[in-house]
Each structure stands twice: as structure tokens, then as C-alpha cells.
C-alpha positions in Angstrom: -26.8 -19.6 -22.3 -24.3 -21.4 -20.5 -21.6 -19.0 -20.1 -19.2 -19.7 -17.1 -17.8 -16.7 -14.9 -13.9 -17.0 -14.7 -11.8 -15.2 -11.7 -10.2 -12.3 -13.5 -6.6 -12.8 -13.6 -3.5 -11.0 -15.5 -4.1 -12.4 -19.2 -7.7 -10.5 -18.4 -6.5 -6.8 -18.4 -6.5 -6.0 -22.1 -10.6 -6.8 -22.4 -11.6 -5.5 -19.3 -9.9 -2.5 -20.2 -11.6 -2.4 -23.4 -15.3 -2.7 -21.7 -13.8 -0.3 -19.5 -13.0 2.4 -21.9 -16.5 1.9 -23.3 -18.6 2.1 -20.3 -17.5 4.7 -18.5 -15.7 6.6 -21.6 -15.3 10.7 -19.7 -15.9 9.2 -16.3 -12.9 7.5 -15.2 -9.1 7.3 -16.8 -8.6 5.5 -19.8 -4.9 4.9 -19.3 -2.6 1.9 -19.2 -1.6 3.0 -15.4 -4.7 3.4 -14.5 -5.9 0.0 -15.9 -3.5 -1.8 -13.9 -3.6 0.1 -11.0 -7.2 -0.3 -11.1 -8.0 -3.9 -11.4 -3.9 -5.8 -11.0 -2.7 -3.8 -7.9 -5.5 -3.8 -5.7 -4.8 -6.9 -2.9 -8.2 -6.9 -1.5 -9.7 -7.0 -4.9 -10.9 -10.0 -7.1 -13.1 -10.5 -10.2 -15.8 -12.4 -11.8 -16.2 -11.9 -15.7 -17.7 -13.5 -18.6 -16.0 -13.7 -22.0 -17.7 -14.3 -25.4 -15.6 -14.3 -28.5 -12.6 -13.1 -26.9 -14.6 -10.2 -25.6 -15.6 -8.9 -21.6 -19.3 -9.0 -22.3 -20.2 -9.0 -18.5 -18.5 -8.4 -15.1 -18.5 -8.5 -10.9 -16.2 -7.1 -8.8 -15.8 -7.2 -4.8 -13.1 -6.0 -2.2 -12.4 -8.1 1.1 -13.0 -6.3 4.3 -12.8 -7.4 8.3 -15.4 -6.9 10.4 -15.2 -6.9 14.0 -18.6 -7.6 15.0 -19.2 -7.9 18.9 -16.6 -9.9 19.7 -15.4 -12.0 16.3 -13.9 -10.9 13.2 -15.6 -11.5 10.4 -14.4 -11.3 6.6 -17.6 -9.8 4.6 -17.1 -9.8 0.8 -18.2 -6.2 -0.7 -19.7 -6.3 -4.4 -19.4 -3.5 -7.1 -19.4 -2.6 -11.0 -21.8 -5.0 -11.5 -22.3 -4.9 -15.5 -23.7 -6.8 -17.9 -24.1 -5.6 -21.8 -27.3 -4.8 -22.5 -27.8 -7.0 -25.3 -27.5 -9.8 -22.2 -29.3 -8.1 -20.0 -32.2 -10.2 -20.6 -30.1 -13.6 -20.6 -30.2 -13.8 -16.7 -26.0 -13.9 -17.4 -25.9 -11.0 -14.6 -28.0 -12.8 -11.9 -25.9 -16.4 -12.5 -22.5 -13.7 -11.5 -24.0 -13.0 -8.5 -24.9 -16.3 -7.6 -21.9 -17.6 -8.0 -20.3 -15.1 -6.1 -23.0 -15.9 -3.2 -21.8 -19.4 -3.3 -18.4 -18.6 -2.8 -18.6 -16.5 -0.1 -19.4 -16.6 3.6 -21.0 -13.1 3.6 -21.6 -9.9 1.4 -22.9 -6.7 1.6 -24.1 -3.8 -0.4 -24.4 -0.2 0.5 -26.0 1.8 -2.5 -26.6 0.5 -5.8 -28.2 1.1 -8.9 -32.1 1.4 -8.6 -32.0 -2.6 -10.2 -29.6 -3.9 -7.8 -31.7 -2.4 -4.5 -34.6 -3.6 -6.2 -33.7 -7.2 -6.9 -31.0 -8.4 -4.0 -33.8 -8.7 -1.2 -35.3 -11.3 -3.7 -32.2 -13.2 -3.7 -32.4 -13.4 0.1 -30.4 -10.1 0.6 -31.6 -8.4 4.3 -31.6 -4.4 4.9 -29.7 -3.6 7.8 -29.2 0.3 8.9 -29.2 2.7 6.0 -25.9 5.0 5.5 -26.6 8.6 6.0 -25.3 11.2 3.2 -23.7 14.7 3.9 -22.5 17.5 1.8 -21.2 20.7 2.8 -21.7 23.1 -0.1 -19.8 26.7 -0.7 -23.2 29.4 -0.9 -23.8 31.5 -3.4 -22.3 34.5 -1.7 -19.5 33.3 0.4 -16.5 30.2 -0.4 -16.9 27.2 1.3 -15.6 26.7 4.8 -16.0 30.4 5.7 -19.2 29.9 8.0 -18.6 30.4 11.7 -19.1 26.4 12.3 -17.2 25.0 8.8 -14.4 27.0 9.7 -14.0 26.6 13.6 -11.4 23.9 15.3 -13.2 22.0 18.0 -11.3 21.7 21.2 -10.5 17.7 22.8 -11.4 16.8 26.0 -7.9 16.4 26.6 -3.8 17.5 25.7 -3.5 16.4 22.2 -1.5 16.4 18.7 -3.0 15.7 15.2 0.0 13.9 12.7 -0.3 13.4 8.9 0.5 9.7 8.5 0.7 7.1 5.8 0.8 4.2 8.3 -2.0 2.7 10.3 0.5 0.6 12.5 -0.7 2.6 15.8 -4.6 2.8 14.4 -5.0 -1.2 14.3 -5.1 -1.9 18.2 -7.7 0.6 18.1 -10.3 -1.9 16.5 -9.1 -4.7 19.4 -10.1 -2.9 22.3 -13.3 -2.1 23.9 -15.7 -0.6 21.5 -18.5 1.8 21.5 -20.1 0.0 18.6 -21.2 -3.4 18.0 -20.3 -3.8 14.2 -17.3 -1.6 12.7 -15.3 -2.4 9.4 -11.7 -2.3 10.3 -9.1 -1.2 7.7 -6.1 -2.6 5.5 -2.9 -1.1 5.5 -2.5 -3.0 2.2 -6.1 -1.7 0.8 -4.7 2.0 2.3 -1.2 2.1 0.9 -2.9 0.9 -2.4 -5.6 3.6 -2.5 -3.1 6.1 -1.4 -0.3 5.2 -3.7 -1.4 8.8 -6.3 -2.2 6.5 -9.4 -3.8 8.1 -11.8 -7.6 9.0 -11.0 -7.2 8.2 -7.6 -6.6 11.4 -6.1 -5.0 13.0 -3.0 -5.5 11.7 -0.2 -4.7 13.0 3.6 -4.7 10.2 6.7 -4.5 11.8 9.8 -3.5 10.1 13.0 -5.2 11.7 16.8 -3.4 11.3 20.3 -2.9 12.0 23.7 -0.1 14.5 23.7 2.9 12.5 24.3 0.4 9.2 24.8 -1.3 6.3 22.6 -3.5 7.1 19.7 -7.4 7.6 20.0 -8.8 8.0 16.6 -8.0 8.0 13.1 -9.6 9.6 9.7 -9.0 9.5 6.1 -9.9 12.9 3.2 -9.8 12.8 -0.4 -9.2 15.6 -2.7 -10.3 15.2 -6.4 -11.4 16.7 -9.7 -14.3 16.2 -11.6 -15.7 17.9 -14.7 -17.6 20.7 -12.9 -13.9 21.1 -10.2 -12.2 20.4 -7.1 -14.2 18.2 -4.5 -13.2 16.7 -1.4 -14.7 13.8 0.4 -14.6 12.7 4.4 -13.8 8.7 3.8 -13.6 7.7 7.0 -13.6 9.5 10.7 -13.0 6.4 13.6 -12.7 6.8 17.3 -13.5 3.6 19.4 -16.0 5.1 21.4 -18.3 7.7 20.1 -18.6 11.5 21.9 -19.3 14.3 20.2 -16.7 16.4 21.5 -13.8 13.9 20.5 -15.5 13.6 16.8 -15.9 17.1 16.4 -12.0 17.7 17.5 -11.4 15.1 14.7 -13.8 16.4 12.0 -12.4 19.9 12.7 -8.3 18.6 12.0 -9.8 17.0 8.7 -11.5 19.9 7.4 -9.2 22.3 7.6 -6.6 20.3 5.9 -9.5 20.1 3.1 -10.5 23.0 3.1 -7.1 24.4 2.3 -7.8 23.3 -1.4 -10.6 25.2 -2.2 -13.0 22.3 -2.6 -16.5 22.9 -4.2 -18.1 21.3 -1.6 -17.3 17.9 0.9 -19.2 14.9 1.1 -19.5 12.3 3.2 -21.8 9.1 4.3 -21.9 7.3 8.0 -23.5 5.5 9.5 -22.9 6.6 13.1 -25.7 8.8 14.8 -23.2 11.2 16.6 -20.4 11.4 13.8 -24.0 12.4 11.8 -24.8 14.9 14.7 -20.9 16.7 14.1 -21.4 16.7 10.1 -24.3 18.7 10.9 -23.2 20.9 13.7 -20.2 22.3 11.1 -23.1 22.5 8.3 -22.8 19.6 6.4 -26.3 19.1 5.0 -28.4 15.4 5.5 -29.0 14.1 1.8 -30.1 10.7 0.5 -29.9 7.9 2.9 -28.3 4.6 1.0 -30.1 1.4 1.4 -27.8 -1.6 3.0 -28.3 -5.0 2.3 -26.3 -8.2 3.3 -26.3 -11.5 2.5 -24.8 -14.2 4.8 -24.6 -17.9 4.8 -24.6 -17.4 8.2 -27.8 -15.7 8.9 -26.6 -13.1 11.3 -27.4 -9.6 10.9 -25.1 -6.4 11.6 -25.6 -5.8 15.0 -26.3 -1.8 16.0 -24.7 0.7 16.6 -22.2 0.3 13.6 -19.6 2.4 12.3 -19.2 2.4 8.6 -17.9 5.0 6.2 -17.1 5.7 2.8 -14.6 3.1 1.9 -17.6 0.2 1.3 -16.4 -1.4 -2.0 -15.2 1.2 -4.1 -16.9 4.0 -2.5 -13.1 5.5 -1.4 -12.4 6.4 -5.1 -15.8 7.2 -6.8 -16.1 9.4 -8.3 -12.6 9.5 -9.7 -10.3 12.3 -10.7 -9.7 13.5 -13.9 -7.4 16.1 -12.7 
């Protein structure tokens, strides 16, 4: 079978919103905004597919993301909705998507994946680097969530400060130049975050919150999601970032964040990191260790992600999954 993979463009939208619809029918939005919020908006986004009589019959996607690592900047390619038809399955059309998006591409990583794709990427040359951690704060059986005498606390910084609600990331950016406390960090968009925080449809609320010095520069940054899926309201810590990690700092940050969530009666919080002390403050206000994700990169360039690294939920399309159907 000698189907090509064309870069998903405009003229695309009506089939890929057709495979869409079917695939994840009750799972994600089936609307015309959503469609093109989904798959024509997004500026980090792009798209492999395969067509077969006018119809999407297999599919790649990947976001673009920087990377400081040390001292370069590196742009690592982030695959996702990986899909082939099951009638194809067998075909080996899914593998030739990946490796033509290898081929492309100076580097690419996966954190997560179905049990297939962490089962066959390592024999494509794929390398495990540091697993993500999982977290989830759940509300007891006896008492909502957030009431506990941790869940519920403010931690105090080591220093005057203010917390601001903030669309813009204009003062967060410098913070990934400086000196660092970590060795490999993904640094964010402001396109990719005015994007994902723009309220389309099944996207959610979202809540960025900007930390300084009273009166001085900014020291950290973190990003909350508020949602609804079919059993309620969930809430989801995307992203907590301070250049250099100390516990009482992150637990200051964590603290701001989860009150703002809390305040919407969320089912429970979750959350994934891969930084050891962030992971020592998710515990200390009760979230709960779960699952640890596998990650796996691939790299023309044979390098490796360096440790300690600092990366949160916004890998791929991690920042709106699962989405709302509020």
C-alpha cells in the first residue's frame, strides 16, 4: 500500500472532522468551532494524514515546543492522536506516519501513550528518559475537596510578595534565560497560551497566575484548568515553573493555584511533573502519587534530556485532555 502522508492543511477540515466525530463520538465536541479551533487555530500545531477515497482513514499530529537544555535552545517536535483505522492497522500505514515524521524532524518526544505506542517506539530507536510522575488530589468520602488542614492552607514565601491573574507571559519569558536550577525545561508560547486560553469550546477555563517580589521582578509562573466531564467538574495543575526549585517557593506557588481551583468545587485535581521537589509539595498538600508515564525521545542528534528537568502537563496535547463538555 503505497499511500503518501500529506501535511494537513485548510481544504482538510471537513474529513478530519468526520474521523473526528467518529472516534471520539461523547469524548470531545463535535462542533464546527471546535473543529476549527482544534486543528486551524493552533500555531504550534501541524498534521500528517492519509486520505483514501476522499476519506481521513489515518492521522499524526505534533505541537512545536523550545527546549532550553543546558545552555541551547532546542525545538523538540511532540507527537499525539496517533490513529490509524483498524481495518489498516495491519497495513504498516501507521508506522510509515511516523517515520516520516522522524525524517522531518530534528527531535521528538513522547510522554504517555497508548500501551502500542510505549511498546513499539523504543524499537524505532526511541530512548526512555525520566518518567513523569502523576498526582491527584481527590475530595473523601466524608468531607469536599480542599478542606484538609494541608489542601486548604496558603504557604508563606521566603520573601514580600503578590500573586496577579495574567493572560500575558511577557514578564515569565526572561525567566527561562537566566540561571536555572534544571538542566532541561520546556519553555512556553505566548502564541500556544493565548491559543489554549482563548475559551473555545471544550477547552475549558483556564487561570495563569504570575508570582513576584512585592514591588520587584517576577519569580515564577503557573497555569490551572477547570473542566467538565461526564462524571463533573475537574481541575488540573498544567504547569507550576520557578527557575530554581525550593520547596518553600513552590509550595507558596502551589498554595495561590489551588485556592483559585478550589473555589470551583472541583471533583478532584490532577497533575503530572517531573520535578522531585514540585512532587515533594503535590504531596505535602495531599495530592496522591499515581501512575508514572513512560518518556521516550527520539533525536537525530543523539542527545539525551539532561537531569534534573522540569516538565509539566502541556506535553503535546496534554493541556486540554480530557476536554470539557460543559
Amino acid at each position: 500500500m503505497g499511500r503518501a502522508f500529506v501535511a494537513f492543511n485548510g481544504d482538510h477540515l471537513s474529513v478530519v472532522s468526520d474521523l473526528s466525530k467518529r472516534l471520539w463520538k461523547g469524548e470531545r465536541p463535535g462542533t464546527n468551532d471546535y473543529f476549527r479551533w482544534r486543528y486551524l487555530e493552533c500555531p504550534t500545531q501541524t498534521g500528517l494524514i492519509a486520505l483514501r477515497n476522499e476519506r481521513c482513514v489515518a492521522m499524526l499530529w505534533e505541537v512545536s515546543h523550545d527546549y532550553r537544555i543546558d545552555e541551547k535552545r532546542v525545538t523538540v517536535h511532540e507527537p499525539f492522536d496517533w490513529y490509524v483505522l483498524p481495518a489498516l492497522v495491519q497495513s504498516g500505514i501507521g508506522i510509515r506516519a511516523m517515520r516520516q515524521m522522524m525524517e522531518s524532524r530534528e527531535s521528538l518526544l513522547v510522554v504517555g501513550g497508548s500501551s502500542y505506542t510505549r511498546a513499539f517506539l523504543p524499537r524505532l530507536g526511541w530512548r526512555q528518559q525520566r518518567s513523569m510522575c502523576t498526582y491527584r488530589l481527590s475530595r473523601g468520602s466524608d468531607e469536599p475537596l480542599g478542606t484538609g488542614e494541608r489542601s486548604s492552607a496558603r504557604a508563606t514565601p521566603p520573601f514580600s510578595a503578590s500573586v496577579e491573574e495574567t493572560d500575558r507571559l511577557d514578564e515569565v519569558m526572561p525567566l527561562y534565560d537566566g540561571p536555572l536550577g534544571y538542566a532541561s525545561v520546556a519553555i512556553p508560547s505566548q502564541a500556544a497560551h493565548t491559543w489554549l486560553t482563548s475559551g473555545a469550546a471544550g477547552a475549558g477555563r483556564f487561570i495563569t497566575l504570575q508570582y513576584r517580589r512585592a514591588g520587584g521582578a517576577v519569580v515564577g509562573w503557573s497555569l490551572g484548568r477547570i473542566y467538565t466531564t461526564h462524571i463533573g467538574r475537574e481541575a488540573r495543575v498544567i504547569d507550576v515553573f520557578t527557575p530554581r526549585p525550593d520547596f518553600q517557593i513552590y509550595a507558596w506557588m502551589v498554595g495561590e493555584l489551588l485556592q483559585r481551583l478550589l473555589a470551583f468545587s472541583p471533583l478532584d485535581i490532577r497533575t503530572s511533573s517531573t520535578c522531585p521537589v514540585l512532587g515533594q509539595v503535590l504531596e505535602y498538600f495531599g495530592f496522591v502519587p499515581g501512575p508514572e508515564l513512560p518518556t521516550v525521545l527520539w533525536s537525530n542528534q543523539t542527545f539525551d534530556l539532561p537531569e534534573p528537568m522540569h516538565l509539566g502537563g502541556d506535553v503535546a496535547d496534554k493541556g486540554v485532555i480530557p476536554y470539557d463538555l460543559g
